[in-house]
C-alpha positions in Angstrom: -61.8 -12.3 -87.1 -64.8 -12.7 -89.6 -67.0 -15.7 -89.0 -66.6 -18.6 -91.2 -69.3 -17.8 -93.2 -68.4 -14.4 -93.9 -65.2 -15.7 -95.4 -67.0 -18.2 -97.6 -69.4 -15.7 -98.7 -65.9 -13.0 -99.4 -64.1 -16.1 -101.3 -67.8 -16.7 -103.4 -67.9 -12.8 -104.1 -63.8 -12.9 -105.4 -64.7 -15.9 -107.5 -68.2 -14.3 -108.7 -70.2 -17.8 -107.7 -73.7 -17.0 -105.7 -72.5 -19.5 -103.2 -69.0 -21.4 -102.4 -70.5 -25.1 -104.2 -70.7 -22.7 -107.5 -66.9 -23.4 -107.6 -67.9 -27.2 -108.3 -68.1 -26.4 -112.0 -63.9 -25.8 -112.6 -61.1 -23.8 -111.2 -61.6 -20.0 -112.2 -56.9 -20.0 -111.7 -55.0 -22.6 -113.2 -50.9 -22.1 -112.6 -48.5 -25.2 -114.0 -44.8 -25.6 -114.5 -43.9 -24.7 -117.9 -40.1 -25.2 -116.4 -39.3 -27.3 -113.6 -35.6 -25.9 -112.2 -34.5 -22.8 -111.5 -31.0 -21.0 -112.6 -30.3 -18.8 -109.8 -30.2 -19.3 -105.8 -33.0 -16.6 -104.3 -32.4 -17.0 -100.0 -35.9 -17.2 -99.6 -36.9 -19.8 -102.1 -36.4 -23.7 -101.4 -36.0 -24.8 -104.7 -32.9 -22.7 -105.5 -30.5 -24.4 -108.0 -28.4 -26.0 -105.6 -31.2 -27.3 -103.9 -34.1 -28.2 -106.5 -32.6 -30.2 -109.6 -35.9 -30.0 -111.1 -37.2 -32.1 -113.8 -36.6 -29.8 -117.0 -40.0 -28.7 -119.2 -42.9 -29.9 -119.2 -43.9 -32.5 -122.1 -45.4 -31.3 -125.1 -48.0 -34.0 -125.1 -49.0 -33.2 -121.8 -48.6 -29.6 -122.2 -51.1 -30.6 -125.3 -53.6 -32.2 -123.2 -54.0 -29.9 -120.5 -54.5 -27.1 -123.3 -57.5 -29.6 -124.8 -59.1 -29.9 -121.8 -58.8 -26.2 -120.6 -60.4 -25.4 -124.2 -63.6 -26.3 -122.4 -63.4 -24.1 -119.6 -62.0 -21.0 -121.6 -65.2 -18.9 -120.6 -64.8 -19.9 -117.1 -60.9 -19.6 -116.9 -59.8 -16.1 -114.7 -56.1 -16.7 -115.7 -53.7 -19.7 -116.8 -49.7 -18.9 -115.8 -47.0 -20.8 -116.9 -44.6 -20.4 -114.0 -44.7 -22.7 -111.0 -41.4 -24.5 -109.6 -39.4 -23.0 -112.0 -38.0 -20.2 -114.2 -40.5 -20.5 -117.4 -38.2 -18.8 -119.9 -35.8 -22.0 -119.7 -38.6 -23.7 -122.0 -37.6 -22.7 -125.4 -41.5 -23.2 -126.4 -42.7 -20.7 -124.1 -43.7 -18.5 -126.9 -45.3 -21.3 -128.6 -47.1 -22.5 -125.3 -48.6 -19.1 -124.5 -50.1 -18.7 -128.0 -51.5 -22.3 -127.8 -53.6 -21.0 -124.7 -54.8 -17.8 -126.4 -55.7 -19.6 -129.4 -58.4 -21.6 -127.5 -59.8 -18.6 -125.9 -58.3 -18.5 -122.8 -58.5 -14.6 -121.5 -55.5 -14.1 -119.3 -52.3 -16.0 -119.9 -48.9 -14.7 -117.7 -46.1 -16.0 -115.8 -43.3 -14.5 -113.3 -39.6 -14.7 -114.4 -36.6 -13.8 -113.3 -35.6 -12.3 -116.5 -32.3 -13.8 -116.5 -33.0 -15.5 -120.3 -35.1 -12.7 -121.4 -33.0 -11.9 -124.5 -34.1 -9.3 -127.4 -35.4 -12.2 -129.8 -37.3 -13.9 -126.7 -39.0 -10.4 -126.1 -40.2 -10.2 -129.8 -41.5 -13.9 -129.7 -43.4 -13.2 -126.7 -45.0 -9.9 -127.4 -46.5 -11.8 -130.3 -47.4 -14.5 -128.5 -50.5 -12.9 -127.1 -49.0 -12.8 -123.7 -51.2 -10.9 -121.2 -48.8 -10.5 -118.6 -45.2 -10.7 -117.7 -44.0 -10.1 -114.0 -40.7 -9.3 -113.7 -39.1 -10.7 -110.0 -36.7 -7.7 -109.2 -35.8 -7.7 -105.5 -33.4 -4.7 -104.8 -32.2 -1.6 -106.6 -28.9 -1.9 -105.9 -26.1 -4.3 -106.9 -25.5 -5.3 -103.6 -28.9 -5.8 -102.3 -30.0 -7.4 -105.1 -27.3 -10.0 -105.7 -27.9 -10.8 -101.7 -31.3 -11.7 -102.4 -31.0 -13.1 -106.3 -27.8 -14.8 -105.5 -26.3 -16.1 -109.1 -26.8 -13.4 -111.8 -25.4 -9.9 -112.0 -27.9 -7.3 -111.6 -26.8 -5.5 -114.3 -28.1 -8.4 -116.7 -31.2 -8.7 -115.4 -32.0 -4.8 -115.1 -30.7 -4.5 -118.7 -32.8 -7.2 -119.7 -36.1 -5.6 -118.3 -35.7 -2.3 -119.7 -35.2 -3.5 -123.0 -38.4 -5.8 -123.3 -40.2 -2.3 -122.1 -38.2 -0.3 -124.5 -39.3 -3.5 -127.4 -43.1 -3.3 -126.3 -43.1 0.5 -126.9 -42.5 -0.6 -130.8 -45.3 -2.5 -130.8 -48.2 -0.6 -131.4 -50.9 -3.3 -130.8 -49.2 -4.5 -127.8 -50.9 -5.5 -124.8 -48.6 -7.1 -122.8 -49.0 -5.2 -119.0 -45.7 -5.2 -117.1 -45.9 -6.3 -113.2 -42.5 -5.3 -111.6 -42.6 -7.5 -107.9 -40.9 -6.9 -104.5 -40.3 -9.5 -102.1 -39.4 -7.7 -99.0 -37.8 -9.7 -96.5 -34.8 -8.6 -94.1 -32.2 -8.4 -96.6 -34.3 -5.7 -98.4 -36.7 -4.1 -96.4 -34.3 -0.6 -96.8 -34.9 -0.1 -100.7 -38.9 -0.6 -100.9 -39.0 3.2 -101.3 -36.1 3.8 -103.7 -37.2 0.7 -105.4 -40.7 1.5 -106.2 -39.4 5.7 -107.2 -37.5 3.9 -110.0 -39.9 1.5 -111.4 -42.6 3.6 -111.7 -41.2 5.7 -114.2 -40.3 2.9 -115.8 -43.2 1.8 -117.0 -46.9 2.9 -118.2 -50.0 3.8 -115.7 -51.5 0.5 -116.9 -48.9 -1.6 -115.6 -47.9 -2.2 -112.0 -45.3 -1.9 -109.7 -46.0 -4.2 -106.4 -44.1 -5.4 -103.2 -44.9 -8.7 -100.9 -43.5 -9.5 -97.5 -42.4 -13.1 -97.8 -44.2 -15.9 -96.6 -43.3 -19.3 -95.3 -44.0 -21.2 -97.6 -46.8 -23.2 -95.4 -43.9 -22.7 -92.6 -42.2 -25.6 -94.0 -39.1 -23.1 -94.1 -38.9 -23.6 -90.3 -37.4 -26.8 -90.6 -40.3 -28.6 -88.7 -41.2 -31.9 -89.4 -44.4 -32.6 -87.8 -46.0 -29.0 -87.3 -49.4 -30.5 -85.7 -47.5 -31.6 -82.7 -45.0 -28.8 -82.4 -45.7 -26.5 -79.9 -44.6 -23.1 -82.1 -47.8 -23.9 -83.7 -50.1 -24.2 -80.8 -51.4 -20.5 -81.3 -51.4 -20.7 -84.9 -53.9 -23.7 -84.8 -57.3 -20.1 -83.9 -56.3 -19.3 -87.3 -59.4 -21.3 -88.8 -60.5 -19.0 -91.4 -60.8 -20.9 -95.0 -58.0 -20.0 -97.7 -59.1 -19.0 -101.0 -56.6 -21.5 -102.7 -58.8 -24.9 -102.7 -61.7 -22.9 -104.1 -59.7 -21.1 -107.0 -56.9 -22.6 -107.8 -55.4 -25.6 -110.1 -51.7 -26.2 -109.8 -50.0 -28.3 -112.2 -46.6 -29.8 -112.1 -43.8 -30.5 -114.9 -44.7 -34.4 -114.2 -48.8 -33.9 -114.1 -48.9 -34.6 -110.3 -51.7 -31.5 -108.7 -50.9 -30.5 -105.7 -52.6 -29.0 -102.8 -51.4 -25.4 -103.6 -48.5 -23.4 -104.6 -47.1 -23.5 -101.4 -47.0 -27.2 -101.0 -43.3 -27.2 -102.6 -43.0 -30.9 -100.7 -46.3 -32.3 -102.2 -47.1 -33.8 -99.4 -50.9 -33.6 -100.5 -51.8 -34.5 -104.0 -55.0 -35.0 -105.8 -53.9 -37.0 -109.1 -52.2 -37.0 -112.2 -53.3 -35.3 -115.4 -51.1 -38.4 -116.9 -54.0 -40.5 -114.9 -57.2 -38.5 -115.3 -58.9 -35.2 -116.8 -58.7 -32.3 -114.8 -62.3 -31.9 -114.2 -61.9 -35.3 -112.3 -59.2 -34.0 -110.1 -61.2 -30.5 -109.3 -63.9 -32.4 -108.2 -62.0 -35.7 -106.6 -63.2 -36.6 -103.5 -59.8 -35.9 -102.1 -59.9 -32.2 -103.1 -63.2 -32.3 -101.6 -62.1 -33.1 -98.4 -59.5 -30.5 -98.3 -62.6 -27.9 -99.3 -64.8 -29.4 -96.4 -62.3 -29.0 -93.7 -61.6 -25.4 -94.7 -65.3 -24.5 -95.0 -66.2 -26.3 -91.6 -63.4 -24.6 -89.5 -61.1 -27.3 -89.6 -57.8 -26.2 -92.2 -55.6 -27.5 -89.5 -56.6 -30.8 -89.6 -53.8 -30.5 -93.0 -50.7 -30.1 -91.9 -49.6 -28.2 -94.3 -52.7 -25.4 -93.8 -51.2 -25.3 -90.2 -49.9 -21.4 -89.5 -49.9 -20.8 -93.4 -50.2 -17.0 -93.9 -49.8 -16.7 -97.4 -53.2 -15.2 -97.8 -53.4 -13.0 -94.7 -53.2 -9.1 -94.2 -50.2 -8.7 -93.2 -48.9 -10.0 -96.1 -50.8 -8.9 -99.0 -49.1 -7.4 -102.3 -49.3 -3.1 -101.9 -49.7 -2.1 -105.3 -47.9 1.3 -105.6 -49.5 3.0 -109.0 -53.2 2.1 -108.2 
């Protein structure tokens, strides 16, 4: 394992700062809500349908003031995506919310669907949106397999769907919207990586890409345990002390304002504030999200419960992109 400040310096490199404080300045990754609630029941998501109510899309107003204050930023800003705990395309204003984002110069605006409500006239609207990336969540190649994984739509809707936003693009000459076609492998799938990633890429152009991801545990709250600092499953977990990127990078912003910890704290059980409350700048630099900062650059991450075994950014599970 690297030493912890090896990791620092590799998290300063990946968010171009000459040391890990430059990250004081504002999140270089912002990801909120644009839909809160979800229309299908994936097996390896916890805030399925039947599950997750969710709390419908996210005001205008605040939508508004978040795009104000991220105005500010827009030379700093890597990327802003509009897809949290939710299925973004159930916002009838995504169209208008993406070109809101470009229009104040932010570079890099995408979000991940499950392409369920992707119909022809929401294809047009969002190729001239100035959308910079759509990722399409398609997790088999076969009926079976895939309505296993993506249990509540028929394939055939969602695969039809896809092909004809590529076939759309093509008839935009000025379009710049890149494809991402994404893989969750998991049990229920692991057989059709191959076949899976044969299809897509001749699918769709060199410039866009077709990637797969083992699943993670969502910060191991998936286990079911309640207290993971006392739990014993978690007592070899607790040498895993090397920082996560996440605190450094990353902005998450819920349908109601609340900021969480990360995207893997579904449960929010750490929060920073509320953009309802205070400006974002005074939430990347509270001295709660401070803390969290401190104990990852000190060796400490398991001093948060939910840091405890987290994975999410290790090896093991990385995204293999197949057409790079």
């Amino acid at each position: 394992m690297l030493n912890l400040q090896k990791q620092l310096d590799l998290i300063s490199k990946e968010l171009s700062v000459k040391d890990i404080d430059g990250i004081d300045y504002f999140a270089r990754y912002v990801e909120m809500d644009a839909y809160d609630g979800c229309n299908l029941d994936c097996i390896m998501c916890p805030l399925g349908k039947s599950i997750y109510k969710g709390g419908g899309p996210i005001p205008q107003k605040l939508f508004k003031k978040i795009v104000d204050e991220l105005a500010e930023y827009s030379d700093w800003i890597y990327q802003v995506c509009l897809s949290r705990n939710g299925e973004p395309l159930l916002n009838k204003n995504i169209a208008s919310m993406i070109k809101q984002l470009k229009d104040v110069g932010i570079k890099r605006v995408n979000f991940s669907t499950n392409a369920t409500a992707l119909t022809e006239k929401k294809a047009h609207e969002l190729l001239e949106s100035g959308l910079d990336e759509i990722r399409f969540s398609i997790d088999g190649v076969t009926k079976e397999t895939f309505e296993k994984v993506r249990q509540g739509v028929e394939y055939e809707r969602v695969l039809k769907n896809c092909l004809k936003f590529i076939e759309i693009r093509e008839k935009y000459k000025d379009a710049k919207t890149q494809v991402q076609i994404r893989f969750v492998e998991q049990k229920a799938n692991s057989h059709e990586v191959q076949i899976w990633k044969n299809f897509w890429l001749t699918k769709v152009r060199k410039t866009d890409v077709v990637a797969s991801k083992k699943m993670h545990s969502w910060s191991n709250e998936l286990d079911g345990l309640k207290n993971k600092s006392t739990d014993p499953k978690f007592v070899s977990d607790r040498s895993n002390i090397h920082p996560c990127i996440s605190p450094f990078s990353s902005l998450e912003i819920l349908y109601d304002g609340t900021v969480p910890l990360c995207g893997s704290d579904y449960l929010r059980t750490v929060t920073f504030g509320n953009v309802y409350k205070n400006t974002l700048k005074e939430i990347w630099n509270s001295k709660e999200f401070k803390k969290v900062r401190d104990l990852h650059k000190s060796g400490n991450r398991n001093q948060i419960d939910a840091c405890i075994g987290c994975k999410i950014w290790d090896k093991d599970i990385k995204t293999v992109h197949y057409n790079k």
